[in-house]
C-alpha positions as CSV (number, residue, x, y, z in Angstrom):
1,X,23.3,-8.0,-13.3
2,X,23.9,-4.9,-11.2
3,X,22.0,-2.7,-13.7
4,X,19.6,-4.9,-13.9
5,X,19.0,-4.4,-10.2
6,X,17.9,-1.3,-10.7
7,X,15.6,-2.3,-13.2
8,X,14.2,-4.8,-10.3
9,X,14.0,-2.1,-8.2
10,X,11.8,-0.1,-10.9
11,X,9.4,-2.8,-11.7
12,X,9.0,-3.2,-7.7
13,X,8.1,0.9,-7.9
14,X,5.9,0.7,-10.3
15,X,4.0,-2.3,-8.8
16,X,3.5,-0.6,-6.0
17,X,2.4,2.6,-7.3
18,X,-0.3,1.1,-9.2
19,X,-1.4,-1.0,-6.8
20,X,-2.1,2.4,-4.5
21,X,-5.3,2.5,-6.9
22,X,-6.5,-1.0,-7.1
23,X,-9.1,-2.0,-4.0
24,X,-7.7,-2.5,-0.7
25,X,-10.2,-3.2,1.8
26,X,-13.7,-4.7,0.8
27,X,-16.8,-4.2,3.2
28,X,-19.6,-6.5,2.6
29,X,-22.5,-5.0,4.3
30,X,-25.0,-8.1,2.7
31,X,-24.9,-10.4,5.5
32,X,-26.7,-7.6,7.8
33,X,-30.2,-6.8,8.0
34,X,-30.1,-3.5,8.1
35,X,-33.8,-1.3,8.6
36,X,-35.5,0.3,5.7
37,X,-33.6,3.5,6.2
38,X,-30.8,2.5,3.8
39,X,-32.7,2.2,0.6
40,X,-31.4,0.8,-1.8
41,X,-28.6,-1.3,0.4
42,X,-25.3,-1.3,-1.5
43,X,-24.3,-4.8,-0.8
44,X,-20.4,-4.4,-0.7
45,X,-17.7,-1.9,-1.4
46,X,-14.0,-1.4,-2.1
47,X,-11.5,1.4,-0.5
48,X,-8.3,1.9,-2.6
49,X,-5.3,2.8,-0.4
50,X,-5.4,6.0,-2.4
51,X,-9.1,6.4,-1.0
52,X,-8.1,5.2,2.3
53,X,-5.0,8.0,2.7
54,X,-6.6,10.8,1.7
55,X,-10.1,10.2,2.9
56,X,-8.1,10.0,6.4
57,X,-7.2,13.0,5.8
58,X,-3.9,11.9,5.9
59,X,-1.7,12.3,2.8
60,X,-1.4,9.0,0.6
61,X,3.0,8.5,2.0
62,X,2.5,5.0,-0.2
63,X,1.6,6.7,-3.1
64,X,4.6,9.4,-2.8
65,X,7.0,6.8,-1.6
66,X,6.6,5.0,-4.6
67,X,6.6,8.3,-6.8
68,X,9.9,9.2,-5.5
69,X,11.4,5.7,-5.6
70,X,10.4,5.4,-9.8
71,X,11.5,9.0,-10.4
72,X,14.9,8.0,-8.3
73,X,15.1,4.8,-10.1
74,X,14.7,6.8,-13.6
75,X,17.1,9.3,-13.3
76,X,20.0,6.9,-12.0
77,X,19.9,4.6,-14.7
78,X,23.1,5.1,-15.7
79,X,24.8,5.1,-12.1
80,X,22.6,2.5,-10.5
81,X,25.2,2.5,-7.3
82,X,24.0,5.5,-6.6
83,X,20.3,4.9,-6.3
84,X,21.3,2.2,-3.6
85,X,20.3,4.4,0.0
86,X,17.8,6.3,-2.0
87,X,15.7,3.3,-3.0
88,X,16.6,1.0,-0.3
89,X,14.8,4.2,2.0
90,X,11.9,4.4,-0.4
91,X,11.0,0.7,-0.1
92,X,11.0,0.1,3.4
93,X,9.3,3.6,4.6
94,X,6.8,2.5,1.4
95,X,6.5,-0.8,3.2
96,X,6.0,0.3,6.5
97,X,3.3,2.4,5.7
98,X,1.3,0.0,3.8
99,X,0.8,-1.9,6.9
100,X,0.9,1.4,8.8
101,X,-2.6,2.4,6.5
102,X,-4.2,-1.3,6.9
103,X,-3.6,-1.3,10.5
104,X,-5.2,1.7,11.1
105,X,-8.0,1.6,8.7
106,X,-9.0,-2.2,9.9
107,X,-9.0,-1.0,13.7
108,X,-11.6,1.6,12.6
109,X,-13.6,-1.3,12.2
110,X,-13.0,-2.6,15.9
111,X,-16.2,-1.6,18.8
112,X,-16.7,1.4,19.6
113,X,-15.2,3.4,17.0
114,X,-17.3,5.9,15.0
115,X,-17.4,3.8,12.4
116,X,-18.4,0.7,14.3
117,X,-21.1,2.8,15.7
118,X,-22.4,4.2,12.8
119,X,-22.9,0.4,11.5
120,X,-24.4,-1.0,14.6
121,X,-26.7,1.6,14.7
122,X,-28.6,0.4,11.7
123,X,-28.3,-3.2,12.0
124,X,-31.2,-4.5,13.0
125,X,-29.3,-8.3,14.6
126,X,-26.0,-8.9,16.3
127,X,-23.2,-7.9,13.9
128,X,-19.4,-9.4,14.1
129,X,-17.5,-6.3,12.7
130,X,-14.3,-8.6,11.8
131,X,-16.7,-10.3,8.8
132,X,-17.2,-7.2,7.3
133,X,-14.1,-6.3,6.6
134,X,-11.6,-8.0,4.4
135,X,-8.1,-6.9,3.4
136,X,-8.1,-7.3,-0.5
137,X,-5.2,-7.6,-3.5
138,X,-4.0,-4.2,-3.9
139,X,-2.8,-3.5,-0.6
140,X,-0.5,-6.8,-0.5
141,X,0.2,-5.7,-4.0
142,X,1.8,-2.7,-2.7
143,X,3.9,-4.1,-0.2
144,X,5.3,-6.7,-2.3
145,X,5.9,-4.2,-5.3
146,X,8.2,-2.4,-2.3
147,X,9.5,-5.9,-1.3
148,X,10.8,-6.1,-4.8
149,X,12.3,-2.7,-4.9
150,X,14.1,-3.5,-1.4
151,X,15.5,-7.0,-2.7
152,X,16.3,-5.0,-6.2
153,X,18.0,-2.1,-4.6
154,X,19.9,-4.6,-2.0
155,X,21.6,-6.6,-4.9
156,X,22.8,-3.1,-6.0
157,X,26.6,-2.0,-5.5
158,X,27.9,-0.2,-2.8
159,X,30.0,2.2,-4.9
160,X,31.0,2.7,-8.4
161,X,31.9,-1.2,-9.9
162,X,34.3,0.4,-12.1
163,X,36.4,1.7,-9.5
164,X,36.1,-1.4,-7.4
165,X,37.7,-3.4,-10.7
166,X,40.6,-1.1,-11.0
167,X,42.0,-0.7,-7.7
């Protein structure tokens, strides 16, 4: 079971790495009436939390934490006690900055940002910005993929069973 742990911990990785490319945050611009400026309207869109980190300019730290935490994961296979702090590291920095990138991106979207601005400017009614913006599958796919790594990696052994067994 401890090995297989590991193998939690791996699947959990690899959840969350792919989820840093499915859609994140969808913006559905249809319910505006926006002026004849924007033409064609695109009706809605999705970010990826791969889009969202590095059009941030900020580096994608979801995408990397996950990286790490397969590639650790990989090469330990055979001594899964001592992945344990590696992996249990990976999946809660992974974690915290999956809601660290969601926070931020969805406060963008709060009055008086840029962003905001930029949208109110064209709209031709009162807009609630909150309706426009919904959080979508692959961002809580990424934090639970690191939730699985963390429950994975916490089930792992301290230190080396073998030695445990013979003392």
């Amino acid at each position: 079971m401890k090995r297989n742990s590991l193998i939690i911990s791996l699947v959990g990785g690899g959840i969350a790495l792919l989820c840093c490319f499915l859609p994140w945050i969808k913006i559905d611009i249809s319910s505006l009436n926006l002026d004849t400026v924007i033409s064609p309207p695109k009706e809605s869109f999705t970010i990826s939390g791969f889009h969202i980190a590095t059009g941030n300019e900020n580096m994608p730290y979801a995408f990397f934490v996950a990286v790490v935490l397969i590639l650790g994961c990989l090469q330990m296979l055979k001594t899964p006690w001592k992945a344990r702090k590696l992996v249990l590291a990976c999946s809660v920095i992974g974690f915290l900055f999956v809601l660290f990138t969601l926070f931020t991106f969805r406060q963008e979207f709060s009055e008086g940002t840029p962003l905001a601005e930029k949208i109110l400017e064209y709209a031709t009614s009162k807009v609630d910005l909150e309706q426009l913006v919904s959080l979508q599958f692959g961002g809580f796919g990424a934090a639970i993929g690191f939730i699985v790594a963390l429950i994975g990696a916490w089930s792992l052994p301290k230190s080396d069973p073998s030695m445990e067994i013979s003392e």
